[in-house]
C-alpha positions in Angstrom: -14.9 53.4 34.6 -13.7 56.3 32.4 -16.4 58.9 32.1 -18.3 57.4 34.7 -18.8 58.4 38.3 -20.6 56.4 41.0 -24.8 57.9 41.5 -25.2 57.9 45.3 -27.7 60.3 45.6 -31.5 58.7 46.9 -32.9 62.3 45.2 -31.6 61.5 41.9 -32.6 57.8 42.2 -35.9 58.6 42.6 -36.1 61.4 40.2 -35.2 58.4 37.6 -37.3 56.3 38.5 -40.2 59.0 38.0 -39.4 61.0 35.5 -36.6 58.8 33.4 -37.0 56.7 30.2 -36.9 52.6 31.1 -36.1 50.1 28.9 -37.0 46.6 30.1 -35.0 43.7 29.3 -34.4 39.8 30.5 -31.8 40.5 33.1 -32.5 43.6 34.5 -34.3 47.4 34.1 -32.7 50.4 32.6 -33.9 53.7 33.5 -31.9 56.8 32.2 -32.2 60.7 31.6 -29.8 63.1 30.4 -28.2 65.3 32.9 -26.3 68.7 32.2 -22.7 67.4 32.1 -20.3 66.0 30.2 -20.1 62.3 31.7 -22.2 59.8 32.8 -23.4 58.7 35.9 -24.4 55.2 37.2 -26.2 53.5 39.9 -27.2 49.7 40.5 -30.1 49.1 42.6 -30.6 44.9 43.4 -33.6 44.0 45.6 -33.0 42.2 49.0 -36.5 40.7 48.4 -36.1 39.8 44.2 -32.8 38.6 44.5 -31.8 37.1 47.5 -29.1 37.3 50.2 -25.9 39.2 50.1 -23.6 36.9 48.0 -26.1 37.0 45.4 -26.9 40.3 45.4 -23.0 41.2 45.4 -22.5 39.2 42.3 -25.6 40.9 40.7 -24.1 44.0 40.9 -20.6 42.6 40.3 -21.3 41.3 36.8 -23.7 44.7 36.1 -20.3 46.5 36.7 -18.2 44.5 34.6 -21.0 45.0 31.7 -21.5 48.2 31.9 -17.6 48.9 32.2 -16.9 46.8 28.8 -19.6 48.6 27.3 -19.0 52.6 28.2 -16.6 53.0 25.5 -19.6 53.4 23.1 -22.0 54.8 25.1 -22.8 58.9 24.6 -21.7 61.3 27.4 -24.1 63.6 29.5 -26.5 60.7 30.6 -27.7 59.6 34.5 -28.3 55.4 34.3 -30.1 53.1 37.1 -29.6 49.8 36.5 -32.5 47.9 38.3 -31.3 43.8 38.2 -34.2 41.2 38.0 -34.4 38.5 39.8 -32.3 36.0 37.5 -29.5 38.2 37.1 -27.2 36.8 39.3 -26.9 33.2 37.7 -25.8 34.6 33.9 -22.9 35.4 32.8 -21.6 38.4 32.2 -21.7 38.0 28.3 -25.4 37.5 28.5 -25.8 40.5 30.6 -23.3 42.7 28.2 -25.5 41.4 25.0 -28.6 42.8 27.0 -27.1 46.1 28.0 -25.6 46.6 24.3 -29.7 45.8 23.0 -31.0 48.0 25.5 -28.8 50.9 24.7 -28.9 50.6 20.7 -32.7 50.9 21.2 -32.6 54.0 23.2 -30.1 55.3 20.8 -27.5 56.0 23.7 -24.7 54.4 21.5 -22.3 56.8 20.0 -22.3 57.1 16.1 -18.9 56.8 14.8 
């Protein structure tokens, strides 16, 4: 990931989760805020108890990777992301989650206007 870095921190997780802007969407819950530098930050949060066991899970968060990497080239710098999967996320594909993510970023106008 480019201008990306990993979010690890439980404070800033839960500062999102309060205080962020969400965007619900079939596959999976976007909550983001801007922060005060100049890249992004990204954290994936799948459920023991909505998804299921740990191959599951892993591929949740596998594909959420994969889709958010192919669509950070477009995204605007400066912003923290939580990516919250749903339950059903880990049997789509990764083009179904990529056509969410690029839907819920145009609506939150987090895509860069060149």
């Amino acid at each position: 990931m480019g201008k990306t870095v990993s979010l690890c921190d439980n404070k800033r997780f839960l500062q999102l989760y309060r205080k962020g802007n969400c965007r619900v969407t079939g596959s999976f819950v976007l909550y983001y805020k801007p922060n005060k530098s100049e890249e992004n930050r990204l954290g994936i949060t799948v459920g023991k108890k909505s998804v299921g066991n740990a191959v599951k899970r892993n591929r949740a968060k596998r594909i959420i990777r994969e889709a958010y990497r192919l669509c950070e080239p477009a995204l605007k710098t400066g912003y923290d992301f939580v990516i919250a999967s749903k339950s059903k996320t880990p049997f789509l594909k990764t083009e179904d989650i990529v056509r969410d993510m690029k839907y819920a970023f145009g609506r939150e106008n987090l895509i860069k206007e060149d």
